[in-house]
C-alpha positions in Angstrom: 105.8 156.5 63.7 104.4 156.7 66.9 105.6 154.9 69.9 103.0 151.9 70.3 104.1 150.6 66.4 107.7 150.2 67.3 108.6 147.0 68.6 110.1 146.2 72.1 113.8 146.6 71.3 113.0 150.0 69.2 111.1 150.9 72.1 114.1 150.3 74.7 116.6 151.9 72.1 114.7 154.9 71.6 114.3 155.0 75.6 117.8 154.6 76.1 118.6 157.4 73.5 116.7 160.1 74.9 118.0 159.5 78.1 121.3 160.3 77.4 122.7 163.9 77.3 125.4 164.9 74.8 128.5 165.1 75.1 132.1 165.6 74.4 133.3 162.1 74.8 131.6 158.8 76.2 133.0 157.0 79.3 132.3 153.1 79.0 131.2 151.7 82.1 128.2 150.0 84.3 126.0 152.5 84.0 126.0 152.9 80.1 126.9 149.3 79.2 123.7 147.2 77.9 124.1 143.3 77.4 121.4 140.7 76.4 121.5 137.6 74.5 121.6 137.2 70.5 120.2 134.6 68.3 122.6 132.0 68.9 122.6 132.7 72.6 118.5 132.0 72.8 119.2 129.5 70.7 122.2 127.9 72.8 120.4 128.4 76.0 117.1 126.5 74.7 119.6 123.5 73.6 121.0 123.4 76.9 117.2 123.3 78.6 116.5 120.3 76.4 119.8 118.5 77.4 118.7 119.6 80.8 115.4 118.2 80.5 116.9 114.5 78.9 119.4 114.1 81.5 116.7 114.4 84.0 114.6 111.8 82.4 117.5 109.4 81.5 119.3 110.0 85.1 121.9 111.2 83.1 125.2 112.0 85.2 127.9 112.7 82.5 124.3 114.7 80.8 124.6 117.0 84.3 128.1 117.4 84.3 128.3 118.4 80.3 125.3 121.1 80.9 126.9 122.7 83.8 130.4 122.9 81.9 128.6 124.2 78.7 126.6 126.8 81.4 129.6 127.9 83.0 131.2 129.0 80.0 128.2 130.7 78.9 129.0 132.6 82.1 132.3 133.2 81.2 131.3 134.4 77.9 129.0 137.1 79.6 131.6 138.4 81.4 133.9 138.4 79.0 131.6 140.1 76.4 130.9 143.0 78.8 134.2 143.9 79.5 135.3 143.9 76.2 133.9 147.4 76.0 134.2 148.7 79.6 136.9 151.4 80.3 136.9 152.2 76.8 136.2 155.9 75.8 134.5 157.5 72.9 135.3 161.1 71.5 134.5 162.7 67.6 136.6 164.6 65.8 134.6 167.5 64.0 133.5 166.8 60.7 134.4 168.6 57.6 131.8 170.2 55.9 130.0 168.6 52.9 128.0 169.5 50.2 123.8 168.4 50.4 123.6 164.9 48.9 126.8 163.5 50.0 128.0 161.4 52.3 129.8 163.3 55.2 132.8 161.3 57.0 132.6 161.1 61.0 135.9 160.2 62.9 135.1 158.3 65.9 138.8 157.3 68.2 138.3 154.8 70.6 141.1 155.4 73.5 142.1 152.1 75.7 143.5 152.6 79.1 143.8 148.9 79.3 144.4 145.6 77.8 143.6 144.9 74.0 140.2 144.5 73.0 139.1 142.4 70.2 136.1 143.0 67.7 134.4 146.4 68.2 131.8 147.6 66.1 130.9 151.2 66.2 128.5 152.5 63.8 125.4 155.2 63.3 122.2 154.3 65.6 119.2 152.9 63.8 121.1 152.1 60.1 121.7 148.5 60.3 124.3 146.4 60.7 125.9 147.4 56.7 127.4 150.4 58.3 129.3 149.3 61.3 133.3 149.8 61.3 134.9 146.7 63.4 138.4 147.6 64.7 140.7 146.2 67.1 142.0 148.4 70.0 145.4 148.4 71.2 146.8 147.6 74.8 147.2 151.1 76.0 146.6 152.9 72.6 144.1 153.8 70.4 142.4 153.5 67.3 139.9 155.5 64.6 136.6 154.5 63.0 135.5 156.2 60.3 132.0 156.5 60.0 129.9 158.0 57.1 125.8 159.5 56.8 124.0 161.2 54.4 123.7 164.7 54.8 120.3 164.9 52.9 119.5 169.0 53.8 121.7 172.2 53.6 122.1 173.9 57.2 124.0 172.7 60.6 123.0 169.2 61.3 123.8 168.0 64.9 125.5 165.1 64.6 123.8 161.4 64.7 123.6 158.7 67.6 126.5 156.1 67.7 126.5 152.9 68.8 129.3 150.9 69.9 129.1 146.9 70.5 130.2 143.5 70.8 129.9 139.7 70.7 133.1 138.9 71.7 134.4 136.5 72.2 132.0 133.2 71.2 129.2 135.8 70.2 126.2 134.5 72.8 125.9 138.1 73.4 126.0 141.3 72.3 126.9 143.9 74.8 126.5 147.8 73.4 126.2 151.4 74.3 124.4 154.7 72.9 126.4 157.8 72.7 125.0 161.2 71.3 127.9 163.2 70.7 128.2 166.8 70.8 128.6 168.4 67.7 127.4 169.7 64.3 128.2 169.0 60.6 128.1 172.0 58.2 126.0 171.4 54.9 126.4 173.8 52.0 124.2 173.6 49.2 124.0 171.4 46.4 126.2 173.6 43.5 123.3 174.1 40.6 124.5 172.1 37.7 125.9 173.3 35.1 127.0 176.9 36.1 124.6 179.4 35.0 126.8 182.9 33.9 128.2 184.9 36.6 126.3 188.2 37.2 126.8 191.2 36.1 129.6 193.2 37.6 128.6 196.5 39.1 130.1 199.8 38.9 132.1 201.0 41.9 130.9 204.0 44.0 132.3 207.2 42.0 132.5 205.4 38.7 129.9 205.9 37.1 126.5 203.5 36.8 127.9 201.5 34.2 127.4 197.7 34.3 130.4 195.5 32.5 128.7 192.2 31.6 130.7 189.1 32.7 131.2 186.0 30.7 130.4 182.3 31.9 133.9 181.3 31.1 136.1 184.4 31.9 136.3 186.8 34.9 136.5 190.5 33.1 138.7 191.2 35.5 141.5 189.5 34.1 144.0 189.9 31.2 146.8 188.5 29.7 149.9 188.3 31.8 152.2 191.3 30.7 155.9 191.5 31.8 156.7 193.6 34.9 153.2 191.9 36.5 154.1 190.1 40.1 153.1 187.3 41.9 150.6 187.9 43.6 148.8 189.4 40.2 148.9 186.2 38.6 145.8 184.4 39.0 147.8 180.3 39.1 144.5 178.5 39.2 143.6 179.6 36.0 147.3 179.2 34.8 147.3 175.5 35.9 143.9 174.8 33.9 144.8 175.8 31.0 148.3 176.6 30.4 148.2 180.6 29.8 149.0 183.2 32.1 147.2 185.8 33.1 146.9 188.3 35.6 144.3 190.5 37.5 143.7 193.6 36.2 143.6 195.7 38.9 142.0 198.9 37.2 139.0 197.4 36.2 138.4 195.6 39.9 139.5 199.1 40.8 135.9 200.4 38.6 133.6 197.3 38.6 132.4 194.6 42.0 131.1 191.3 41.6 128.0 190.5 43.9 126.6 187.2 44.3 123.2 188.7 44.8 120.6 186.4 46.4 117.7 188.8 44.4 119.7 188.3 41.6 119.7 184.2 41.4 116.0 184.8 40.0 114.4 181.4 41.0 111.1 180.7 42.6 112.3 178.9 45.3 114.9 179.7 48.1 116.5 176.6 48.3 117.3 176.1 44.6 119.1 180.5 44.9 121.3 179.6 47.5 122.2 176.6 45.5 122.9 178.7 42.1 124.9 181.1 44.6 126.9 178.3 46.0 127.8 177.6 41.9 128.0 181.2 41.1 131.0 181.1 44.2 132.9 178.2 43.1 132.9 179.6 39.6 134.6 183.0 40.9 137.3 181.2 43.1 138.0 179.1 39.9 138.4 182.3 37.8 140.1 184.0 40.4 137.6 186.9 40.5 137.1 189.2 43.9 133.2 188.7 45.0 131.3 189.6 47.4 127.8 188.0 48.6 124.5 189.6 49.7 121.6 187.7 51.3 118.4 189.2 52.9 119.5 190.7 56.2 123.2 190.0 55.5 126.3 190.6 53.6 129.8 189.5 53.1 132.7 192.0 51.9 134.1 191.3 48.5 137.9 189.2 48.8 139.5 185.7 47.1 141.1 182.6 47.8 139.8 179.5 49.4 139.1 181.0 52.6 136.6 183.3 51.2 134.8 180.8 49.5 134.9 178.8 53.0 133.1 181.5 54.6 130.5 182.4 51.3 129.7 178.9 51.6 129.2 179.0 55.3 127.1 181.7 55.2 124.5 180.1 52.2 124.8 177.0 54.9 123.7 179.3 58.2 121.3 181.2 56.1 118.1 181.1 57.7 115.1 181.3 55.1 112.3 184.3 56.4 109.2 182.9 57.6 105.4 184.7 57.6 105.1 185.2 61.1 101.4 185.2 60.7 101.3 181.7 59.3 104.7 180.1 60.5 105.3 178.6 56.6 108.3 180.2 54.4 107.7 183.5 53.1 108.1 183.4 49.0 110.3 186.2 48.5 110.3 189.0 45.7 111.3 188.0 42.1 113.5 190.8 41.9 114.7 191.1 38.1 112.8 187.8 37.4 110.8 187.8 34.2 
């Protein structure tokens, strides 16, 4: 939308945003506190011209002395509202990463070197007022807003404008400030549901060139749990599912890898690959299965456990798709293996 369609206040919002750098945290004070009337303060100051203007023509005294009250707390009421929100300060804590399509959760903790403040609203910029968390700050404490937006894309997503405002305390006016905070949310991609199979294992330098197929349900890698195994053989996950130990057979890991192969995913476009090799790397963690994962211009070594899925996820995430340098649009990639 361009800029001469957006109405005034989108127009000074949009101003106010991109004139702000961003930062770590977000001191509260003259220069980044905004304040202008609401509804009921237009409407309470256009009540108070009419009185005005009937005490003039009645020569009205107690009508003069009631407007000037009424005006005065107005006043008061201005004041009041404004420093409701100065000397607080703003800072994020770093969100966790999310899948695309879900909602991800943004921490925001309001610290107060002062007295307690009453009726603060923070929320994200430019969503309404459905979305706003209203908390209370302590005298010389603190407090946390949890804030939530969709994360609609896979990749790393700077995170969104925040707003923080009041109307305390008879709500003439509603005093606010725009913070752009410094940070990124991590988007994996959407798992492909269901599961397709897992790959085919592959045979391990000096092996042979065998292939061992793998099933959809069960890792080949794993057999029944024989006494003598330890520990750190037994795969638990798999155990706590469904009741039967088992164990990792190390001498056919020792002969055969499983490679999340991004050539291997076989689908026309790049997005929905990296989405069947986000499913394809949940379904080895769940079967306990060592893995490894290769993109174009990449690769992760094989390993297990929740933090290697962690960082196979981060990588589909950071995963930059080529583009044709010629025409600047997304390169379609090779079916390699698709039929």
């Amino acid at each position: 939308m361009t800029t001469w369609r957006l109405r005034p206040r989108e127009r000074l919002e949009r101003y106010l945003e991109t004139r702000r750098p961003r930062s770590e945290s977000w001191s509260l004070d003259q220069g980044t506190i905004y304040i202008l009337p609401t509804r009921a303060g237009w409407a309470f100051a256009a009540t108070l011209v009419a009185m005005l203007l009937a005490a003039i023509n009645y020569q009205l005294n107690l009508g003069y002395g009631l407007i000037f009250l009424l005006s005065g707390a107005a006043l008061v009421a201005m004041h009041q509202t404004h420093g409701n929100l100065r000397g607080l300060q703003l800072r994020a804590r770093s969100p966790q990463p999310v899948y695309a399509g879900d909602a991800a959760s943004l921490d925001i903790v309001v610290d107060n070197p002062g007295s307690a403040r009453i009726g603060i609203g923070l929320g994200i910029h430019r969503t309404g007022t459905q979305g706003v968390a209203w908390v209370d700050v302590p005298d010389q404490g603190h407090c946390v807003a949890r804030l939530s937006f969709l994360a609609s894309s896979r990749g790393v997503h700077l995170l969104p404008t925040v707003t923080a405002e009041t109307h305390f305390p008879l709500g003439l006016f509603r005093a606010w400030t725009i913070w752009r905070p410094a940070g990124e949310v991590l988007v994996y991609p959407r798992p492909e549901h269901p599961p397709q199979a897992l790959p085919a294992t592959q045979a391990a330098a000096g092996t042979g060139s065998s292939t061992v197929a793998s099933s959809g349900s069960e890792f080949d890698g794993v057999r029944a749990w024989r006494r003598g195994d330890t520990l750190r053989q037994v795969v638990w996950k798999k155990a706590a599912r469904t009741g039967e130990l088992v164990s990792r057979d190390g001498t056919h890991s020792a002969q055969s890898e499983l490679w999340l192969d991004y050539a291997a995913a076989a689908l026309p476009d790049a997005e929905q690959r990296l989405s069947r090799l986000a499913a394809w790397a949940l379904l080895a963690e769940q079967q306990g299965a060592s893995f490894g994962l290769r993109l174009p211009g990449s690769e992760l070594p094989r390993g297990t456990g929740d933090d290697h899925r962690r960082r196979v996820l981060e990588a589909l995430a950071r995963w930059q798709v080529p583009r044709d340098r010629t025409t600047g649009t997304t390169a379609p990639s090779p079916l390699r293996g698709h039929r």
